[in-house]
MARMI-799009 format. One record per residue (C-alpha): residue number from 1; x, y, z. Coordinates in pm, 1 decimal. Layout:
REM residues N
<pt><nr>NUM</nr><u>X</u><v>Y</v><w>Z</w></pt>
...
END
This chain:
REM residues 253
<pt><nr>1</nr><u>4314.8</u><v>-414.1</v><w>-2659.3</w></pt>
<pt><nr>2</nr><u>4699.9</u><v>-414.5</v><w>-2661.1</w></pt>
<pt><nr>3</nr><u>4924.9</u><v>-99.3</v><w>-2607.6</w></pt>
<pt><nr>4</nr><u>5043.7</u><v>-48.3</v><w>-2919.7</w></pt>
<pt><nr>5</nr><u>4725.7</u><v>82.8</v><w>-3049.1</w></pt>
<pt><nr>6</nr><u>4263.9</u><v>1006.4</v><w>-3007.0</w></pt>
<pt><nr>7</nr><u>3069.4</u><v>2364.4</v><w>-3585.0</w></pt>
<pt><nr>8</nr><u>3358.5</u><v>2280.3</v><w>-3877.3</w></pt>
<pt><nr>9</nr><u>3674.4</u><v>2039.3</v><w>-3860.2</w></pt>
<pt><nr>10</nr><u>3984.0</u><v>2046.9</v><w>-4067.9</w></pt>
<pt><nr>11</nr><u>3998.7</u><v>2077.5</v><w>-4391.6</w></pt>
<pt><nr>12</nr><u>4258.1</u><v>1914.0</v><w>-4620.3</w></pt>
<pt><nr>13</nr><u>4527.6</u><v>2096.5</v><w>-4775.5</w></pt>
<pt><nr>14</nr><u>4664.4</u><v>2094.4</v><w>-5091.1</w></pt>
<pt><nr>15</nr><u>4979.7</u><v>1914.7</v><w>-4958.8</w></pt>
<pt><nr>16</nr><u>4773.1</u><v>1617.3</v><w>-4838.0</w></pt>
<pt><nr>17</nr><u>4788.3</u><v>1772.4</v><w>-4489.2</w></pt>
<pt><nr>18</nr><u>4537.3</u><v>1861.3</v><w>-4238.3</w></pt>
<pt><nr>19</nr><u>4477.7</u><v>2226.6</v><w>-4133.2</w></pt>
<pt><nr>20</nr><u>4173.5</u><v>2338.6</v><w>-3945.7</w></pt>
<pt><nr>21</nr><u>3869.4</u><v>2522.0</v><w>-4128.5</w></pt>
<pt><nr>22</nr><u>3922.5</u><v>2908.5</v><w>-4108.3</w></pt>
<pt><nr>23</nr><u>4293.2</u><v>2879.5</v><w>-4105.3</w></pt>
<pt><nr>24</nr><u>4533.6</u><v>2939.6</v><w>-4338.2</w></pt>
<pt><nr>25</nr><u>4788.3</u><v>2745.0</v><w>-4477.5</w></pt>
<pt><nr>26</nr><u>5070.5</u><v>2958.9</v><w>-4336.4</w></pt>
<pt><nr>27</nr><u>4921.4</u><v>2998.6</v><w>-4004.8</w></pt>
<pt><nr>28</nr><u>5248.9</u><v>3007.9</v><w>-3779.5</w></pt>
<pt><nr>29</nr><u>5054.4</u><v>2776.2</v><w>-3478.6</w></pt>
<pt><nr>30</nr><u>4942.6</u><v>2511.3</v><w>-3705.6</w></pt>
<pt><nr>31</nr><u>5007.6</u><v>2194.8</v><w>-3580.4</w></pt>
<pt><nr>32</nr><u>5259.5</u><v>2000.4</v><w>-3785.9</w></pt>
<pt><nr>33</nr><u>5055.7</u><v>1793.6</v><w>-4103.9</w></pt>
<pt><nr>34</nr><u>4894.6</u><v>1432.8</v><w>-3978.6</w></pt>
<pt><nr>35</nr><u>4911.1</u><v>1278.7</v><w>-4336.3</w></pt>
<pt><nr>36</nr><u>5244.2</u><v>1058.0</v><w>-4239.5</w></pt>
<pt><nr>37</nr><u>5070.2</u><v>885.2</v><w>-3960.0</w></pt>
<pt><nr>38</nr><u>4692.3</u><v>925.1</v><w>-4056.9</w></pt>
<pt><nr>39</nr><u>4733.2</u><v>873.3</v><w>-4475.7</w></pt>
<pt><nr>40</nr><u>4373.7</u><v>962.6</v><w>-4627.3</w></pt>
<pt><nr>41</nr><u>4126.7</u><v>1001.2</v><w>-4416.9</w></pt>
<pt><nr>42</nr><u>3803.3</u><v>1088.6</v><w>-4536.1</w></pt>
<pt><nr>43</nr><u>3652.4</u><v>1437.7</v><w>-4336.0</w></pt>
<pt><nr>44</nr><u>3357.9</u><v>1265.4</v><w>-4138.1</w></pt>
<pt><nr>45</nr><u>2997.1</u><v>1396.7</v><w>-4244.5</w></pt>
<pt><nr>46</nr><u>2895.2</u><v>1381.7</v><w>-3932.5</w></pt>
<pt><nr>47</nr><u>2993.2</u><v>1404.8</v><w>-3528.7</w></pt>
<pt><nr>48</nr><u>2852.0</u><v>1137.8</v><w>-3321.7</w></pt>
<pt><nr>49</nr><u>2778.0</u><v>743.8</v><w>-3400.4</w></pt>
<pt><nr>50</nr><u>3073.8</u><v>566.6</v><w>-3628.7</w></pt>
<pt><nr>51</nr><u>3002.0</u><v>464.4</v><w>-3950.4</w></pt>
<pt><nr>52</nr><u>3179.6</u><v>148.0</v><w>-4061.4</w></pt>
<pt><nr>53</nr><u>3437.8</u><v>340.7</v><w>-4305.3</w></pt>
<pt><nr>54</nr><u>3509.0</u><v>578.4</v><w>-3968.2</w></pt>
<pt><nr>55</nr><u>3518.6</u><v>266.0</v><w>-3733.6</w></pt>
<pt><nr>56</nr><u>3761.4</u><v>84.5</v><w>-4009.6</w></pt>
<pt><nr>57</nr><u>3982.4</u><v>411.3</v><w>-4024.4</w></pt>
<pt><nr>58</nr><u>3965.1</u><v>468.7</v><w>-3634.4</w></pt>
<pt><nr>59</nr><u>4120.7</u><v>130.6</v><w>-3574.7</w></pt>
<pt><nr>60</nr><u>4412.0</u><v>177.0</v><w>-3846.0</w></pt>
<pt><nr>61</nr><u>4491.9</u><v>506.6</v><w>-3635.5</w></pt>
<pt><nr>62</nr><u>4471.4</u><v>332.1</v><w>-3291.9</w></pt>
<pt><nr>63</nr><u>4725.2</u><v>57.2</v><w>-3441.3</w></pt>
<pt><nr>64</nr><u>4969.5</u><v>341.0</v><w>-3535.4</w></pt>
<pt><nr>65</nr><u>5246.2</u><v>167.7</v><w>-3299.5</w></pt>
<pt><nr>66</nr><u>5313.4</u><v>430.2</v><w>-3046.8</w></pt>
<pt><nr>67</nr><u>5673.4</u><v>634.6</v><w>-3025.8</w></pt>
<pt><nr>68</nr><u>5952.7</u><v>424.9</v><w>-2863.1</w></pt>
<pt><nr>69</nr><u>6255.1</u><v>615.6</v><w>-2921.7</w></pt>
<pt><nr>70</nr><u>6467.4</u><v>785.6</v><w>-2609.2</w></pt>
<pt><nr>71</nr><u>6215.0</u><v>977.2</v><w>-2396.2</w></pt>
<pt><nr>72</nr><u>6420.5</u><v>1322.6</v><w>-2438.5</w></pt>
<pt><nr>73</nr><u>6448.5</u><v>1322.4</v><w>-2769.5</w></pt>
<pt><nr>74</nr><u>6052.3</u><v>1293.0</v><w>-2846.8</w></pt>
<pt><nr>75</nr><u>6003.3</u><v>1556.9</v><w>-2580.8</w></pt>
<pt><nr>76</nr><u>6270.0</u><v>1786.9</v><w>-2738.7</w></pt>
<pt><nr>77</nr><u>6115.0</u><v>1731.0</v><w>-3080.1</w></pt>
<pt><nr>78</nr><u>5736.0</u><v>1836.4</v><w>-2962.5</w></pt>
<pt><nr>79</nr><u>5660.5</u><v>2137.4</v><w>-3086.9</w></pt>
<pt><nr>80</nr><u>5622.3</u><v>2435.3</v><w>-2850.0</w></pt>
<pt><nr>81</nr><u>5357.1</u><v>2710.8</v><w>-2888.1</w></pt>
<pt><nr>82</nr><u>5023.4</u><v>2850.0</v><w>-2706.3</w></pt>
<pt><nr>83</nr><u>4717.2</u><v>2630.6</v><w>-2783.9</w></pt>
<pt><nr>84</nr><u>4469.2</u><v>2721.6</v><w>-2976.2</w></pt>
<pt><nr>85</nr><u>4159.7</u><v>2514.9</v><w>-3046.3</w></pt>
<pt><nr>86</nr><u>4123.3</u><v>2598.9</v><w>-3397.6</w></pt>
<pt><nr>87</nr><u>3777.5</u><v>2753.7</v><w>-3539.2</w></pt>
<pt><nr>88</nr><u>3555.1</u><v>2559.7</v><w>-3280.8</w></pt>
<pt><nr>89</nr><u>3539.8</u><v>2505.8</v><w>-2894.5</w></pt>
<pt><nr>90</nr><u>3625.4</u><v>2190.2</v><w>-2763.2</w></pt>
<pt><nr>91</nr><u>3322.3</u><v>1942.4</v><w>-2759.0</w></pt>
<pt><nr>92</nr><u>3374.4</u><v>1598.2</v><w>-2613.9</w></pt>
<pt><nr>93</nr><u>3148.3</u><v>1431.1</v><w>-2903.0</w></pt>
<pt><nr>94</nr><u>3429.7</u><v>1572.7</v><w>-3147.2</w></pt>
<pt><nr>95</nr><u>3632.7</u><v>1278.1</v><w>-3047.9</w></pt>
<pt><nr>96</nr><u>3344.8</u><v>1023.8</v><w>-3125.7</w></pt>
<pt><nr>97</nr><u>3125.0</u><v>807.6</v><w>-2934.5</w></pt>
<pt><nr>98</nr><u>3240.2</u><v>743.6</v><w>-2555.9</w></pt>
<pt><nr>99</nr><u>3404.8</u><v>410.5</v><w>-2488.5</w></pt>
<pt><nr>100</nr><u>3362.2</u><v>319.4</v><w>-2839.2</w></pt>
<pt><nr>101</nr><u>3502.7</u><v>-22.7</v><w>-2891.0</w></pt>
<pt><nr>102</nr><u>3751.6</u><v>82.5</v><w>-3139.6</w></pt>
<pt><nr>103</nr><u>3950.0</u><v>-192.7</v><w>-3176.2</w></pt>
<pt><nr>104</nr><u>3633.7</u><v>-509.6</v><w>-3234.7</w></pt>
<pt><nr>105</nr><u>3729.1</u><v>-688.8</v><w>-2939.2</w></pt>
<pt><nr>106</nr><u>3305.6</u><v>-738.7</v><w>-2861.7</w></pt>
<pt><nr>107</nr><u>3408.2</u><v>-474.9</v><w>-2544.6</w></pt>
<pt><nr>108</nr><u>3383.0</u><v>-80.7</v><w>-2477.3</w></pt>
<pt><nr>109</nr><u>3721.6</u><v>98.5</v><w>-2440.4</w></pt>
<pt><nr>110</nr><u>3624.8</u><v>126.4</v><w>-2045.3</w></pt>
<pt><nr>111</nr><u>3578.0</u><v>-225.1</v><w>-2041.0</w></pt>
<pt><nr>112</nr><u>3893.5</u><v>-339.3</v><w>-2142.3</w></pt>
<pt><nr>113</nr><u>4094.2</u><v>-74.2</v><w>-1988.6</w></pt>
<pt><nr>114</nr><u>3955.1</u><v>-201.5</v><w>-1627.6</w></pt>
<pt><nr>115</nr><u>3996.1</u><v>-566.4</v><w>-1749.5</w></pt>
<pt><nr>116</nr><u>4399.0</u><v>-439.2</v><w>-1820.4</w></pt>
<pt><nr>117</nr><u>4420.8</u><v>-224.1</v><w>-1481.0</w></pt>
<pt><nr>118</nr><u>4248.5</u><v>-386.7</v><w>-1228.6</w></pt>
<pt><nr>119</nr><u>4325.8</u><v>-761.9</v><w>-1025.0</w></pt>
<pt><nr>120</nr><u>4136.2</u><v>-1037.8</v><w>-914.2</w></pt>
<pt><nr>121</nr><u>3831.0</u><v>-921.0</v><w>-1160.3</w></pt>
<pt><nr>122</nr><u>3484.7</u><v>-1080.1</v><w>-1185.4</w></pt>
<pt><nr>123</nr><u>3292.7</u><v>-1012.9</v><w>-1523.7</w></pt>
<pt><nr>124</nr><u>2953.2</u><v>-1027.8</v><w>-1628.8</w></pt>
<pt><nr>125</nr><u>2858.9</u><v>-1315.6</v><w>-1729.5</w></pt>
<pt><nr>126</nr><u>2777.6</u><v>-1501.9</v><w>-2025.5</w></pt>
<pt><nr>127</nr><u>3034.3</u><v>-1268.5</v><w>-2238.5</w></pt>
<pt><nr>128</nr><u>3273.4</u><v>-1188.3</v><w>-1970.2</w></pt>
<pt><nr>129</nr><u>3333.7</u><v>-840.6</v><w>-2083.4</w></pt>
<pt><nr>130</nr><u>3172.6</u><v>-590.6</v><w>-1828.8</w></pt>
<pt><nr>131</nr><u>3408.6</u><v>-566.6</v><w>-1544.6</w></pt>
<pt><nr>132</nr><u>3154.1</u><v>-599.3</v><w>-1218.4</w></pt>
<pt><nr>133</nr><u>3440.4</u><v>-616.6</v><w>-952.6</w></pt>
<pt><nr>134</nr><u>3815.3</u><v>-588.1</v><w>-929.1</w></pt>
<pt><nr>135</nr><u>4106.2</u><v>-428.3</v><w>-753.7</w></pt>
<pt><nr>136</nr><u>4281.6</u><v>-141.8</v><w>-829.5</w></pt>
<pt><nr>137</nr><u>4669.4</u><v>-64.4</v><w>-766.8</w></pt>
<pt><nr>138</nr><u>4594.3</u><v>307.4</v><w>-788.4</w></pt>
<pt><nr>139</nr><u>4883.1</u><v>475.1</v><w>-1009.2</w></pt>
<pt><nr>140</nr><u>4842.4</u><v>842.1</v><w>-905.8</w></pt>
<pt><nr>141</nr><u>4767.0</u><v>797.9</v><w>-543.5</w></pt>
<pt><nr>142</nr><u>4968.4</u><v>441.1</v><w>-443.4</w></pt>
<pt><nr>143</nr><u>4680.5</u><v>321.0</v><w>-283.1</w></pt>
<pt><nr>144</nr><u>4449.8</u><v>7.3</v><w>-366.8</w></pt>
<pt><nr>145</nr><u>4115.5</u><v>63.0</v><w>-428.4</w></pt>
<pt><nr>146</nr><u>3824.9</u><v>-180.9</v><w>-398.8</w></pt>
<pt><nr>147</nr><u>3596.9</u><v>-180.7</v><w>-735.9</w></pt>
<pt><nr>148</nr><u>3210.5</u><v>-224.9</v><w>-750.4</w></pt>
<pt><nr>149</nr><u>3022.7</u><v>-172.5</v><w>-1063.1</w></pt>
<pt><nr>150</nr><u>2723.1</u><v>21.2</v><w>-958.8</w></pt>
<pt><nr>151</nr><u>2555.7</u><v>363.7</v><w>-991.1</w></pt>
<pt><nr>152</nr><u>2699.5</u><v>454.9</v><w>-649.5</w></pt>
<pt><nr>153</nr><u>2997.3</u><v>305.9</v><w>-696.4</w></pt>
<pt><nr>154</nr><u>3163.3</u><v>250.8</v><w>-1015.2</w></pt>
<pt><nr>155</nr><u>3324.1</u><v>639.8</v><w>-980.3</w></pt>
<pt><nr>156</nr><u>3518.0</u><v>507.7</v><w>-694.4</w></pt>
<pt><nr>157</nr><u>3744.7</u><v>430.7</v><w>-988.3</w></pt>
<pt><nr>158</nr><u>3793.6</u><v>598.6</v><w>-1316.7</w></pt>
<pt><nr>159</nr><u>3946.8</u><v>647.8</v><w>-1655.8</w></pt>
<pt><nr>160</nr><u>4175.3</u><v>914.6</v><w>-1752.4</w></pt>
<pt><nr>161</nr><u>4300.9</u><v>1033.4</v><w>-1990.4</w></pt>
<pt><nr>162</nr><u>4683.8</u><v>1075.4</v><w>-1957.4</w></pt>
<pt><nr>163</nr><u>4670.6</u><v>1394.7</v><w>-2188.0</w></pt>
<pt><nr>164</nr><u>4289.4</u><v>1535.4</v><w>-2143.4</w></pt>
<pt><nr>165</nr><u>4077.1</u><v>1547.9</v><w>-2459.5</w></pt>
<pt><nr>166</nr><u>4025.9</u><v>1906.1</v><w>-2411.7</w></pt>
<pt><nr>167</nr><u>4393.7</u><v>1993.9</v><w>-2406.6</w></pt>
<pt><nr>168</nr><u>4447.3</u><v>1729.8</v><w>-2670.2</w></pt>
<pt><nr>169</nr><u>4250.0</u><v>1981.7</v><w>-2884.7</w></pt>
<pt><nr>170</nr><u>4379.8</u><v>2284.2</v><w>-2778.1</w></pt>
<pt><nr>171</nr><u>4722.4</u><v>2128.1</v><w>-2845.6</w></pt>
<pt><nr>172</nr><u>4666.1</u><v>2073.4</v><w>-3248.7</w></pt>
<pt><nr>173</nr><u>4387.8</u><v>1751.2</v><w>-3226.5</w></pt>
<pt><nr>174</nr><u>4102.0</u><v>2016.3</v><w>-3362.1</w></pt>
<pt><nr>175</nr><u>4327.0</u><v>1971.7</v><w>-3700.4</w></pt>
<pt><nr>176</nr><u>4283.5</u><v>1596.6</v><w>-3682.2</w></pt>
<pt><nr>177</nr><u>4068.2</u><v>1343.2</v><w>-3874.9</w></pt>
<pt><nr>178</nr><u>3788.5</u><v>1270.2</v><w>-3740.6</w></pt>
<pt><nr>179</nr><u>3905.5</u><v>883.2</v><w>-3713.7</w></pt>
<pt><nr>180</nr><u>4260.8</u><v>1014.6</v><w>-3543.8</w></pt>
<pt><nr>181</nr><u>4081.2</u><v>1175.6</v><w>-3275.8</w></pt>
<pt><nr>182</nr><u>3840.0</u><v>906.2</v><w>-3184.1</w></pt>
<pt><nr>183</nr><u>4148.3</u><v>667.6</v><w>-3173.0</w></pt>
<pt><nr>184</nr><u>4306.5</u><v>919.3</v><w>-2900.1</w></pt>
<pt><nr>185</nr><u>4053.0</u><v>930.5</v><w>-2728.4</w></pt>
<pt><nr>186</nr><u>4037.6</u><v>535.3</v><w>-2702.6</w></pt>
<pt><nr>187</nr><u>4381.4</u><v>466.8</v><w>-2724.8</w></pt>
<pt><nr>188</nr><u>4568.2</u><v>228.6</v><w>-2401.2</w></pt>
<pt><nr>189</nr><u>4857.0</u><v>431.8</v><w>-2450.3</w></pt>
<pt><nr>190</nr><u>4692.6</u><v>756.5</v><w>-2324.7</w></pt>
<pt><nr>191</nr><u>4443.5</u><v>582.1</v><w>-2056.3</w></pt>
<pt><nr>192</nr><u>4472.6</u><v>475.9</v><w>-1706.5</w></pt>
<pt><nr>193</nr><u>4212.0</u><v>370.2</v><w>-1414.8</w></pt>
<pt><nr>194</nr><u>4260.2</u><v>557.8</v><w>-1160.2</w></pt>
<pt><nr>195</nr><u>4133.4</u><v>678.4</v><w>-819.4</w></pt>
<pt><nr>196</nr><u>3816.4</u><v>844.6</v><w>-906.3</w></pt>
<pt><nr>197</nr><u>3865.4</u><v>1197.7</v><w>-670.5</w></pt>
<pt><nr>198</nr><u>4232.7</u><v>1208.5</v><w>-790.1</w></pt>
<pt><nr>199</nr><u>4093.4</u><v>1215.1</v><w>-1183.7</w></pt>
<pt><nr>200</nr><u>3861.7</u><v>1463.5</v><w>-1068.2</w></pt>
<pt><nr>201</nr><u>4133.5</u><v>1682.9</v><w>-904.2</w></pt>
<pt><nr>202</nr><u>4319.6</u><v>1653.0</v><w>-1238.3</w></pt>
<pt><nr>203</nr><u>4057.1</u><v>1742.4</v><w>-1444.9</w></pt>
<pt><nr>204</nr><u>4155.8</u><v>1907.8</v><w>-1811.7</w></pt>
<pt><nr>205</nr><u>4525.0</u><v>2012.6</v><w>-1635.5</w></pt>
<pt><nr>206</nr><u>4802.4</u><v>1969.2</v><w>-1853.4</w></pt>
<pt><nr>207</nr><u>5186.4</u><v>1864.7</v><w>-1717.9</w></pt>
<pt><nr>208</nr><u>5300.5</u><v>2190.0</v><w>-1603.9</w></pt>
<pt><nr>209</nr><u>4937.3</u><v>2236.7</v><w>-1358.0</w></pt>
<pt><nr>210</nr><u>4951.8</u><v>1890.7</v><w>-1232.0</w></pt>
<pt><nr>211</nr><u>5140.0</u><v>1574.1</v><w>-1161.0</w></pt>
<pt><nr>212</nr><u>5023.7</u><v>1241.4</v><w>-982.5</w></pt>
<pt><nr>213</nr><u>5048.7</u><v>1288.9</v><w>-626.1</w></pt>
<pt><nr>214</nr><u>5227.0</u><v>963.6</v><w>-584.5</w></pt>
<pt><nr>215</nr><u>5576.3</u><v>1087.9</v><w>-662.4</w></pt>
<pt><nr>216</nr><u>5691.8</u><v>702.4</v><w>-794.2</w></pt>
<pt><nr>217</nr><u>5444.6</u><v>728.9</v><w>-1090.8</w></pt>
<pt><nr>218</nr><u>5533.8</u><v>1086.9</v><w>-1211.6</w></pt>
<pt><nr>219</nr><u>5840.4</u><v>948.1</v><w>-1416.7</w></pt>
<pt><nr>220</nr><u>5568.0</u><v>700.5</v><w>-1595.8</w></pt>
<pt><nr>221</nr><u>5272.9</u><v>962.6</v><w>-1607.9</w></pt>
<pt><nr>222</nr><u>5531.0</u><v>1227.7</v><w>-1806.7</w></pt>
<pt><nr>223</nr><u>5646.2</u><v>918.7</v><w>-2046.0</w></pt>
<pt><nr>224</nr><u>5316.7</u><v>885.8</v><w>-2146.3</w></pt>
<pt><nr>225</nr><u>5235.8</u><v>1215.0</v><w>-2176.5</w></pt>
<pt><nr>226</nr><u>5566.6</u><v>1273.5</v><w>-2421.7</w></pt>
<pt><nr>227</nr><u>5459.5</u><v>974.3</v><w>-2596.0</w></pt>
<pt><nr>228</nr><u>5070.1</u><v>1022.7</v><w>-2654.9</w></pt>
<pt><nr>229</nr><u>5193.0</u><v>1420.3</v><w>-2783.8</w></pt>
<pt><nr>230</nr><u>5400.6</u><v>1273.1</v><w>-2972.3</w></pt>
<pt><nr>231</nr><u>5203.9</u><v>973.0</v><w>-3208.7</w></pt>
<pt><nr>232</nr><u>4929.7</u><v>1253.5</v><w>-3272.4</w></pt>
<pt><nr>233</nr><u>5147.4</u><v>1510.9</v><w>-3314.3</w></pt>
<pt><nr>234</nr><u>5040.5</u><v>1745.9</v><w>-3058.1</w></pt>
<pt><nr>235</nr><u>5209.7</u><v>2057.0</v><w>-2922.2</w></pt>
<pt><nr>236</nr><u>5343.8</u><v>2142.4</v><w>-2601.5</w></pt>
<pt><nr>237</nr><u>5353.5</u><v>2468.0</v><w>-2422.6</w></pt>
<pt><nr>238</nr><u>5656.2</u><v>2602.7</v><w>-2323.8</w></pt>
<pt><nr>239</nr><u>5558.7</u><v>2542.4</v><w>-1939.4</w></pt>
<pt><nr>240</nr><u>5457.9</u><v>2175.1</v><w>-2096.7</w></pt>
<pt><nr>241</nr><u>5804.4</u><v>2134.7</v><w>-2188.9</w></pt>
<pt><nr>242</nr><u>5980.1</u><v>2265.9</v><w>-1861.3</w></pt>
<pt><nr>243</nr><u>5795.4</u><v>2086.2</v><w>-1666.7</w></pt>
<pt><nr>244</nr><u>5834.2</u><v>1742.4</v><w>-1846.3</w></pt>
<pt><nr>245</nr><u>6196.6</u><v>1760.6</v><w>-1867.3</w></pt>
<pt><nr>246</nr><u>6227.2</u><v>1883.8</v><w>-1498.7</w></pt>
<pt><nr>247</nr><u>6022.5</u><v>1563.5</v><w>-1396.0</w></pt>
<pt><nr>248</nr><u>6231.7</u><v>1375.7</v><w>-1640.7</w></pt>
<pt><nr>249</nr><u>6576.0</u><v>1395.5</v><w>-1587.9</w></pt>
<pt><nr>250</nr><u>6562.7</u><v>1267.2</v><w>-1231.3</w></pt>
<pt><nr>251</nr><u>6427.3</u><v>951.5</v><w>-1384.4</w></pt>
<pt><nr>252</nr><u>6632.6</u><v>657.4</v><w>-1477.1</w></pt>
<pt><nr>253</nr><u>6737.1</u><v>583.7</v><w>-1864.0</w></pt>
END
């Protein structure tokens, strides 16, 4: 998997956009339209397993090559509002199957995100895919962690996601397709493994309620953040925002 490929759900507009069900058209926090990165995505019938249209359409919205312009600018250009998680509460299954191998690779998204993260790995054999041990350079703490697939063990290390599904939806991901969310919510760009009490400690937090611990990584962690928001066109707060820039201009160009 490289980097460069997240009750009712939206509606289309009559623009081509995406607005959420229960929501007008000239709602003033609606999320800006999806259609320029996500073109014609069909509303999915169902929540849950993938069909192979919704699979196909997942991957094409993984391989939307994330934002690589100056940091600043894509931060400045977020838009800022409250959240609001359109007509329905967040539900973790609105974002697809977990670990859904999104991009065909034979692996789950856990899978290969530990096969990325981790050092010195030993697989399962004959496929090689399942990760069984490994080590871990820990990004949000600094330390190394020793990894052990096992029911006692495997939450010794995690994986996060940079911007948390649930404030992905709060942020303007409710007004998604179905195939843009599952995509987030699978995409490298916006996961990590981490140190499994630290992702705990995180939780659903957003920028301005919590940054890595290790102080080296926050530059990185708000990068991604800016860039993840950004590629699904999320929204920030206005505490988002502060926060973000505060951590980012003390990092270098």
């Amino acid at each position: 998997m490289s980097l460069t490929g997240c009750g009712d759900v939206a509606t289309q507009s009559k623009d081509g956009g995406w607005s959420p069900a229960g929501s007008s058209e000239h709602d003033s926090h609606e999320p800006p339209a999806a259609d320029a990165a996500f073109p014609g995505f069909p509303r999915a019938e169902h929540i849950g397993q993938l069909s192979k249209q919704e699979s196909a359409d997942a991957l094409t919205a993984l391989n939307v090559p994330f934002p690589t312009g100056d940091i600043h600018a894509l931060l400045a250009a977020l838009p800022e509002s409250p959240r609001r998680g359109g007509a329905e509460r967040y539900r973790r299954k609105n974002f697809g199957p977990s670990w859904a191998d999104v991009d065909r690779d034979g692996c789950d998204t856990r899978n290969d995100i530990l096969h990325r993260d981790l050092t010195d790995i030993t697989t399962k054999p004959p496929q090689g895919c399942v990760v069984l041990t490994g080590e871990l350079h820990d990004p949000y703490t600094g330390n190394t962690i020793d990894f052990h697939r096992g029911k006692k063990t495997s939450q010794a290390v995690q994986i996060d996601h940079v911007v948390a599904l649930s404030n992905a939806w709060a942020s303007g991901a409710y007004a998604l397709p179905y195939a843009a969310r599952t995509a987030l919510a699978n995409d490298p760009l916006n996961l990590l493994a981490v140190d499994g009490p630290t992702n705990n400690a995180k939780s659903d937090k957003d920028a301005a309620e919590w940054m890595p611990p290790n102080t080296a990584y926050r530059c990185g962690y708000a990068d991604r953040q800016v860039r993840v928001k950004s590629k699904y066109h999320l929204r920030v707060t206005r505490q988002e925002k502060e926060a973000l820039t505060a951590v980012l201009n003390q990092c270098a160009a």
